[in-house]
C-alpha positions, 0 to 999 in steps of 0.5 A: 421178357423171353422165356428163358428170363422168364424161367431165370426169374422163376428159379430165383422165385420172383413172383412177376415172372412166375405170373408171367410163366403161368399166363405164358403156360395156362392154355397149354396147362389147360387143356392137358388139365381139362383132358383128364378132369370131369368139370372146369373147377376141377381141372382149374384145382389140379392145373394150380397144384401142378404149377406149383410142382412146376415152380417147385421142379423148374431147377431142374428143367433142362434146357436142351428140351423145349420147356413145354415139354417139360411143363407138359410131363410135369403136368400130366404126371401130376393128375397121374398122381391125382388120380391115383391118390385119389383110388375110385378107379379101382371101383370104376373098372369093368371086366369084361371078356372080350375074345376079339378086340375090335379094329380101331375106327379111323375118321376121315376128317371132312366126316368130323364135322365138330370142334373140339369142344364137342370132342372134349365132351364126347371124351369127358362122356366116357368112364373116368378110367377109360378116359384116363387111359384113352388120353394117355394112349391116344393123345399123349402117346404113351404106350400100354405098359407105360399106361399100365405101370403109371395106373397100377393096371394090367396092360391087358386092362390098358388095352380093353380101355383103349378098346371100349373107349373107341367103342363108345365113341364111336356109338356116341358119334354114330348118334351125332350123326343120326341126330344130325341128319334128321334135324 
């Protein structure tokens, strides 16, 4: 079956192909999924409910976009959603006064010399707010006032985010680099 029988299929809600469309989708649902959550369970829990948001919503997909498009905002807005249902940001967030925000650190990439499973867990290492922000800034590309608007945060705060989370990442890379010319 193509994708577009596949998502056919799906509107009339034959279960063949929405188990089709859910292997087809899962590494791409996955991955977003595994950006925004602290453990694979988790994100296993949040990717499932996003998929049915996304059987529930595929009526509507428009086909003049690609359809992954359209699973990836659903999903993303879906742990948007998660996570503010959720309200422990609001007891995880640290103001701080910073009169100078530092420059952004830019990495050549011969000095990365990792794959991406250590970046997904130097990014799971950083706060859950500051993890969030950082992943719909600098991965999904959103901008701080939509950041601001979707989180219910200031953008100031959108910003410091995306500040601290640099920040320490770079702290955490600087370690893996010392660590690894002493071994």
């Amino acid at each position: 079956m193509t994708e577009t029988e596949i998502i056919k299929a799906c509107i009339k809600g034959e279960r063949r192909a929405q188990n089709a469309l859910y292997k087809l989708y899962f590494p791409i649902m996955s991955s977003i999924c595994l950006r925004y959550t602290k453990d694979k369970d988790e994100a296993i829990q949040k990717l499932n409910s996003g998929y049915f948001k996304i059987l529930k919503n595929i009526a509507q997909y428009d086909s003049s976009f690609a359809f992954a498009t359209f699973v990836r905002k659903i999903m993303v807005n879906h742990l948007i959603d998660e996570f503010r249902k959720e309200k422990q940001y609001l007891s995880k967030i640290e103001f701080k006064d910073h009169n100078d925000l530092e420059q952004a650190v830019s990495y050549n990439q011969a000095e990365l010399d990792f794959d991406a499973n250590d970046l997904l867990n130097l990014l799971k290492a950083l706060p859950d707010v500051t993890q969030k922000v950082f992943n719909l800034y600098a991965i999904d590309g959103y901008k701080h006032n939509e950041i601001a608007e979707l989180l219910n945060i200031s953008v100031g705060t959108s910003k410091w985010h995306v500040s601290d989370a640099r920040k320490k990442l770079k702290d955490m890379l600087d370690k893996q680099k010392k660590r690894t010319e002493i071994a």
